[in-house]
C-alpha positions as CSV (number, residue, x, y, z in Angstrom):
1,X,13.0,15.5,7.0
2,X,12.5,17.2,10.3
3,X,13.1,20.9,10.8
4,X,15.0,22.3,13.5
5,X,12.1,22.2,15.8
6,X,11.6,18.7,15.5
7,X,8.6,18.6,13.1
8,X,8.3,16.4,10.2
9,X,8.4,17.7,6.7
10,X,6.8,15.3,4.4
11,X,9.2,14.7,1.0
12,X,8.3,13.7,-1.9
13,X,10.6,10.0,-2.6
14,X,11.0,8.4,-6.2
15,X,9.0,5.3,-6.9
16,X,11.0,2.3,-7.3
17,X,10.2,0.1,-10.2
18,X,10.4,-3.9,-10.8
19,X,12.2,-6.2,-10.7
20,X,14.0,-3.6,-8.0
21,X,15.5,-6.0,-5.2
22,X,13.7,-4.5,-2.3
23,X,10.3,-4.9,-4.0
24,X,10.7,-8.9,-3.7
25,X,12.1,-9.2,-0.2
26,X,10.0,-9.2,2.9
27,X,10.2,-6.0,4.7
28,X,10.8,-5.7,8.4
29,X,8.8,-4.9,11.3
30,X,9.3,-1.5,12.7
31,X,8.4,0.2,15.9
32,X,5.7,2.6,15.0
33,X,7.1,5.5,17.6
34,X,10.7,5.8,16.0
35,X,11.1,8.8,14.3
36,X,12.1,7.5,11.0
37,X,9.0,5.3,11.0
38,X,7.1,8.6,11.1
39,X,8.6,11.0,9.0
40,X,8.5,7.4,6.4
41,X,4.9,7.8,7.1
42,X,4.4,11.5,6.2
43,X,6.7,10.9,2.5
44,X,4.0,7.9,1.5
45,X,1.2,9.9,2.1
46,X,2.8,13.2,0.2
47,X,4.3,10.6,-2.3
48,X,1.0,9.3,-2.5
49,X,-0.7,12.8,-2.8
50,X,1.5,14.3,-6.3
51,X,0.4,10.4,-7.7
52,X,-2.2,10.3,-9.9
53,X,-4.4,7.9,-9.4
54,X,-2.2,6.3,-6.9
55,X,-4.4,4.8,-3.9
56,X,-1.8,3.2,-2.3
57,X,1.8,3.2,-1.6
58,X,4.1,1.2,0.9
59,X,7.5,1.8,1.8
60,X,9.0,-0.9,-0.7
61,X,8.2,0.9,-3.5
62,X,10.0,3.7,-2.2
63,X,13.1,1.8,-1.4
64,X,12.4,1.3,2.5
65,X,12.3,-2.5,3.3
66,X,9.9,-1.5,6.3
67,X,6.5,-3.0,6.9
68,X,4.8,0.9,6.7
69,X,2.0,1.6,4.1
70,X,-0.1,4.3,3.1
71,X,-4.0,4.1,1.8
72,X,-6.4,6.4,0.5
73,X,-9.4,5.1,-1.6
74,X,-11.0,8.5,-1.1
75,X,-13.3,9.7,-4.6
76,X,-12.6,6.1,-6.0
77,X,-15.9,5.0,-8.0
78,X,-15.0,1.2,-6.4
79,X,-14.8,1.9,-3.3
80,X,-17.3,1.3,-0.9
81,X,-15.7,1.7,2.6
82,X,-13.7,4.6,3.1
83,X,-11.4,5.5,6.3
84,X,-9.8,8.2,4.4
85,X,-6.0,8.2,4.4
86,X,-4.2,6.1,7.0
87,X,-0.9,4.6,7.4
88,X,-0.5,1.1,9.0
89,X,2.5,-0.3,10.4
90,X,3.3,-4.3,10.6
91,X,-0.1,-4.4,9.1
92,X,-1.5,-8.5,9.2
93,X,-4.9,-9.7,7.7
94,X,-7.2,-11.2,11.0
95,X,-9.7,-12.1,8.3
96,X,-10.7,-12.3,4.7
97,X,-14.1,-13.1,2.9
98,X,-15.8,-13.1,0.0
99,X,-13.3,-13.6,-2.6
100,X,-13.3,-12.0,-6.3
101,X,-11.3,-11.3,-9.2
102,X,-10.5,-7.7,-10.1
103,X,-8.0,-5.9,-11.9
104,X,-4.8,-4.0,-10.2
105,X,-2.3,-1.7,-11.3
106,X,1.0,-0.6,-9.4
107,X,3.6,2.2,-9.7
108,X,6.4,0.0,-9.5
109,X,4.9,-2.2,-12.7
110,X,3.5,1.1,-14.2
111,X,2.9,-1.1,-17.8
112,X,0.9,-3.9,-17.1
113,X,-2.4,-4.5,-14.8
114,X,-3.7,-8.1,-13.9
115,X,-6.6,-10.0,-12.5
116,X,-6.1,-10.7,-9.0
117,X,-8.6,-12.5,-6.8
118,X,-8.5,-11.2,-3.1
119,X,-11.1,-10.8,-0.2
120,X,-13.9,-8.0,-0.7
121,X,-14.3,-8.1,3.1
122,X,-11.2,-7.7,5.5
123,X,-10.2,-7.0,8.8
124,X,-6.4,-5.7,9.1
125,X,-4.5,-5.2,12.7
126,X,-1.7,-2.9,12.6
127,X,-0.9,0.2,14.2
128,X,-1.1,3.7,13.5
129,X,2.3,5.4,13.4
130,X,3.0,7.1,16.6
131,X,1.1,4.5,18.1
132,X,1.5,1.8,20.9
133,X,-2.2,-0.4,20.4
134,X,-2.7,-1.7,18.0
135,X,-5.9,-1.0,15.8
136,X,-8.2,-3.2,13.6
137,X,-9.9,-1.7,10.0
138,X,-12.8,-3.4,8.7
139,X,-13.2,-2.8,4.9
140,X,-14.5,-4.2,2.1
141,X,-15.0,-3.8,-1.8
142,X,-11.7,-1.4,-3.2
143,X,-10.9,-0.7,-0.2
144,X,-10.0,-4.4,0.9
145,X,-8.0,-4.6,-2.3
146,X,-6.3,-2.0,-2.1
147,X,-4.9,-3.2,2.1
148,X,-4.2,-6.8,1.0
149,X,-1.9,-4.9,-2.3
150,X,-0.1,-3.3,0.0
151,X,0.2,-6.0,2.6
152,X,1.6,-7.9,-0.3
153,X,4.0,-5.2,-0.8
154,X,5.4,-5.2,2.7
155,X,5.6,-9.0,2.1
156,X,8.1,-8.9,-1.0
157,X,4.9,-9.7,-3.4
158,X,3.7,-7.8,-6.5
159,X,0.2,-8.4,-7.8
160,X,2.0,-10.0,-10.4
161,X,2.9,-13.0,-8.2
162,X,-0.9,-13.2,-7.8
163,X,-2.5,-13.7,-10.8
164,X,-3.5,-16.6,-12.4
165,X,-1.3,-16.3,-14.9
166,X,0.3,-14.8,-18.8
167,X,-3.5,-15.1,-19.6
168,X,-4.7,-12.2,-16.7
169,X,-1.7,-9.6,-17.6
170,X,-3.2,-6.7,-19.9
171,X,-0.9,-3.8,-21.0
172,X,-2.7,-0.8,-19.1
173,X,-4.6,1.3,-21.1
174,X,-3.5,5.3,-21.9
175,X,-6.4,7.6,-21.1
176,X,-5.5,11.2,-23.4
């Protein structure tokens, strides 16, 4: 939402949950300047922010069938690389390596987790909202992960299309 002086002020948006249609449809590409693009960018990362736990968010699972995503592995005990928080736009893997299984969890499928086998090193183009180049992470370990689950966000996939199957599904476990 922007104010009258043309600022953006983040909102928190609900977190849509499976099987919502929008999570399994391929999103579209956006131009990173447009102003909705932006202010989509500043709600994921607030969205992100009041989420426990939450690492990463893209604009599917807030009902936005836009190719925008938010990361911050920041503090997690997994992660190796860290860029902080970032938002990517039309985000596309340029290379993946080094492939192993780990376990995912999501806030649209908020009562399961699954083995998923993805690159531990990655280089992602995209581009930064606001931007006009376009700008290549290199990442590895959680961080990896956590770009290719979004990714697959943006591309109408849940981590659930990517494990190996009924056998790598575990209820997630309730910390008190």
């Amino acid at each position: 939402m922007s104010d009258p002086t043309g600022s953006i002020r983040p909102a928190v948006r609900p977190v849509v949950r499976a099987p919502a249609p929008v999570l399994g449809t391929a999103a579209a590409a956006v131009d990173p300047c447009a102003p909705e693009v932006l202010q989509l960018a500043a709600d994921l990362v607030a969205t992100m922010k009041v989420s426990p736990g939450c690492v990463g968010l893209a604009a599917p699972q807030v009902g936005v069938g836009a190719q925008v995503f938010a990361v911050d592995v920041t503090g997690h005990p997994k992660a190796k690389t860290v860029h902080g928080a970032f938002v990517l736009c039309n985000a596309r893997v340029v290379e993946a390596s080094q492939w192993q299984k780990g376990r995912e969890g999501c806030m649209s499928v908020p009562d399961l987790t699954g083995d998923v086998k993805r690159a531990s090193r990655l280089v992602v183009a995209g581009f930064a909202p606001g931007g006009t180049q376009e700008i290549e992470i290199v990442t590895d370990a959680f961080e990896a992960r956590a770009l290719q689950h979004e990714i697959d966000h943006c591309a109408g996939l849940l981590f659930l299309d990517r494990v190996a199957g009924a056998h790598a599904v575990y209820a997630r476990k309730v910390y008190l």
